[in-house]
N, C-alpha and C positions, 0 to 999 in steps of 0.2 A: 255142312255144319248145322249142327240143331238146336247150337245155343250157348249160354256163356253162365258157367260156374264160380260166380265171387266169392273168394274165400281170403277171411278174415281172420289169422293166426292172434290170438289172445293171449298175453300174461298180465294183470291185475291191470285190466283197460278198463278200468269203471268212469276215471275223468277223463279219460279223450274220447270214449267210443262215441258219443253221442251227434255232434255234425259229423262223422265220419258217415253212421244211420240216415242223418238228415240229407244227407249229399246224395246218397244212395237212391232213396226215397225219391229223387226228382231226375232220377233215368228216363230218357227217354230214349226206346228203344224197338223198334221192330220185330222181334225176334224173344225169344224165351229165356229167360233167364232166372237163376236163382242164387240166394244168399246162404251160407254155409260158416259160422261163426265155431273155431275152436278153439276151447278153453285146454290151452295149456299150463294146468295147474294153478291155476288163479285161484289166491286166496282172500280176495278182495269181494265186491258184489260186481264185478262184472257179467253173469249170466241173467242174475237180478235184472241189472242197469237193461239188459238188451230186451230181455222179456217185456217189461214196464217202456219202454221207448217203442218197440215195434208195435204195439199194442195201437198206436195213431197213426201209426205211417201206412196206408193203404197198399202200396208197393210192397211193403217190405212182410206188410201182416203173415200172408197166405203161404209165401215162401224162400220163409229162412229156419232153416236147421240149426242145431245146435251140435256140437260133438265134443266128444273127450277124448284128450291125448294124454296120458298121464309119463310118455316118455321127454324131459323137458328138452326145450331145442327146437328153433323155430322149422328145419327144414324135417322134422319127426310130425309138426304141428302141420308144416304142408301138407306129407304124403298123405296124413289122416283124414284131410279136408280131400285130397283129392281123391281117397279113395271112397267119400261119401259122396264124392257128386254124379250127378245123371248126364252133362251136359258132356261134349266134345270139346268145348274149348274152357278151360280154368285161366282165372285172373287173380292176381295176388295183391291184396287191395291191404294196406297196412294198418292197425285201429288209428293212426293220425291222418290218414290220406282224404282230402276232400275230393271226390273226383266231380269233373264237370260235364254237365247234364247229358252230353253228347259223349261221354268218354268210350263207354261201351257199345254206343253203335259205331262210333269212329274206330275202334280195335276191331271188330268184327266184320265192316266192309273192307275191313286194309287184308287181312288174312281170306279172307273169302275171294278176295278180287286177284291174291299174291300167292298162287301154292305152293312157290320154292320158298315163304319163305314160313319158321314155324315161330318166330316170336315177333311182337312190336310194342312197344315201350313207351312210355309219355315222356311228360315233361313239366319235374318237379316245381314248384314255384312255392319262395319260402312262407309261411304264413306266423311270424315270432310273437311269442306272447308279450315279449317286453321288444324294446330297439333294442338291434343286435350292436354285441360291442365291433371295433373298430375291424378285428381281425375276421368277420366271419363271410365277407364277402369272397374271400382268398382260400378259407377252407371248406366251402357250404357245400362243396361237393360230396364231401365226406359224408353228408346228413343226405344222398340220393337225391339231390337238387343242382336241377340243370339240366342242360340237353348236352349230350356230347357232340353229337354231329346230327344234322335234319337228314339222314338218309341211311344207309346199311351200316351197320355197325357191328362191333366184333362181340358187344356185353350192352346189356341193360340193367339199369337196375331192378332190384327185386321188387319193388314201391310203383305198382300197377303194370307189372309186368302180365300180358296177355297171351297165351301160347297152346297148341294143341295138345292134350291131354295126351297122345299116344305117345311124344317125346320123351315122356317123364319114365314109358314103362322099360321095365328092368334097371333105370337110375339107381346106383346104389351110391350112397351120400357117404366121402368120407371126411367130413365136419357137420358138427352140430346145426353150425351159425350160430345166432345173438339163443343165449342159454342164460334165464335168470337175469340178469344185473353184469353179463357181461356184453360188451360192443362187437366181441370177436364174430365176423359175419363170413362172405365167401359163396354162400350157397347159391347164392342169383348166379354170379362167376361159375359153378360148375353146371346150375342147370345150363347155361348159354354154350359152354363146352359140350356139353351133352349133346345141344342141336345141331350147333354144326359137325358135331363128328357123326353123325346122321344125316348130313350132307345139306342141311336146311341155312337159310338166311337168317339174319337177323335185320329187323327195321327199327329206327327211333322216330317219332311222328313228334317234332317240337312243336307243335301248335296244340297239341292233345293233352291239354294241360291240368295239373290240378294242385291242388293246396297241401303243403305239407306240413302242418302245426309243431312251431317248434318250441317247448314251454321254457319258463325263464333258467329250469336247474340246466339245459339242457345247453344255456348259452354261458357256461361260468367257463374259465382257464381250467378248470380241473375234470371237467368234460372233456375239451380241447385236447386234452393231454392222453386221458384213456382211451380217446379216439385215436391215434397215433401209436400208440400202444397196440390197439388193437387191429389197427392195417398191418402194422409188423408181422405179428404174428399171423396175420392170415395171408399176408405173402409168400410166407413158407410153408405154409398149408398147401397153397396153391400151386407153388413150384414144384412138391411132392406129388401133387398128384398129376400134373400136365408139364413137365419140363420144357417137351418141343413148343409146349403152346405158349407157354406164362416164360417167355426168356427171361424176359424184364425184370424178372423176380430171382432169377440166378445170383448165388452168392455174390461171383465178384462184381458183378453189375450194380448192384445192391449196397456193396462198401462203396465201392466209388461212389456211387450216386449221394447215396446218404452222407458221405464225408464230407463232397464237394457241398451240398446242402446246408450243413452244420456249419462249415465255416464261411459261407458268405453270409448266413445270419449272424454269426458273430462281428463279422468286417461291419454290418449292420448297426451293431449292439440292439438287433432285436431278438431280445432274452424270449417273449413266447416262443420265435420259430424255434430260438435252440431249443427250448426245453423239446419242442413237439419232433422235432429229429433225433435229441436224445433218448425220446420214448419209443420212439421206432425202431432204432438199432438195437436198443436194449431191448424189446421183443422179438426182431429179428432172429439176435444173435445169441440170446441165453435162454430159449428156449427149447 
């Protein structure tokens, strides 16, 4: 392994990028590494923002790239990043991720020391710009927050996911993921598909942790609800493409599940969960 390629997929990141830079900035690492920042489509000043910040960060000065994607869709934003990088191993480091100072030597001895296995994954920790409301400790999963399990795992999330660069090749993506202003995502889910049907493992390292900035529109019930919306639909995304793999996501497993769902939040009378199961079915099922 000769090194680790950070890439940072952009759409109009002008106020978060900045401790994302800063976190970066205070890597400590053994090994070579570089930063690769793509604008997809941004029509904000986030290339401004990143030029004018790296400009102090002596880590980041010397080598970080820029690049253009102009097809919108964050896993279009990946391949672009990946195919500008020099390194053998790429990491996908999100514009809110604060990663801590050890993140990248800790992903890089766990894969160097591990060759069955081709990805390893951290562990999100919320960082909310306001106190989150009541309901978010039950759904924060949603926001790539949390460990699933400290050991082999079947998916990680996309949100500092670390993995060999040659898994990706001939990947052919069929979902955008998050596109614009919508939540619809998936693509971490198929690259992880991807490795194991190349026969590779997957790890989760819950001590390799970092900060995932969550701002205040992002804690509202109307959030909440597009989020749910948006796993529906990429449930059936994902059942199209790997049946054997995504059972779980099978029609009738799916009603049941989602119905039994609905009405115990009803026996409840707690109206978020319904609303947030009625968003799910009706992505599910009418699209």
């Amino acid at each position: 392994m000769n090194g680790i390629s950070v890439i940072i997929c952009c759409y109009n990141s002008e106020q978060r990028i900045k401790p994302t830079l800063e976190h970066l900035n205070l890597q400590e690492a053994n090994f070579p590494w570089e930063l690769i920042i793509v604008d997809n489509n941004c029509t904000d000043a986030t290339v401004q923002t990143v030029n004018y910040c790296i400009k102090e960060m002596h880590q980041l000065a010397e080598r970080t790239n820029i690049v253009k994607e102009t097809e919108p869709g964050l896993n279009y934003a990946r391949l672009r990043g990946v195919k500008a990088s020099k390194y053998d191993l790429v990491l996908f480091c999100d514009d809110d991720n604060w990663l801590n100072e050890s993140y990248l030597q800790r992903g890089f001895d766990f894969l160097k020391n591990n060759p069955d296995f081709g990805v390893v994954g951290g562990n999100g920790i919320e960082k909310c710009e306001i106190n989150p409301p009541k309901w978010f400790d039950k759904y924060k999963s949603l926001y790539a927050i949390g460990c699933r399990n400290d050991g082999e795992v079947s998916n990680v999330y996309g949100a500092g996911m670390l993995l060999k660069k040659e898994l990706l090749s001939g990947i052919n993506f069929s979902m955008s993921d998050r596109k614009g202003d919508s939540l619809a995502s998936g693509g971490d889910s198929e690259i992880c598909y991807n490795v194991i049907s190349k026969g590779y493992k997957i790890r989760q390292l819950c001590d390799n942790t970092f900060y995932h900035f969550i701002p205040k529109d992002r804690l509202k019930n109307i959030y909440i609800y597009n989020m749910f919306y948006a796993v529906g639909k990429t449930r059936k995304e994902l059942y199209k493409i790997a049946p054997k793999h995504y059972k779980l996501f099978n029609p009738s497993y799916r009603l049941r599940k989602d119905i039994k769902n609905l009405f115990k939040a009803l026996l409840k009378l707690d109206w978020l969960s319904v609303k947030c199961n009625f968003y799910s079915l009706k992505a599910y099922w009418l699209n």
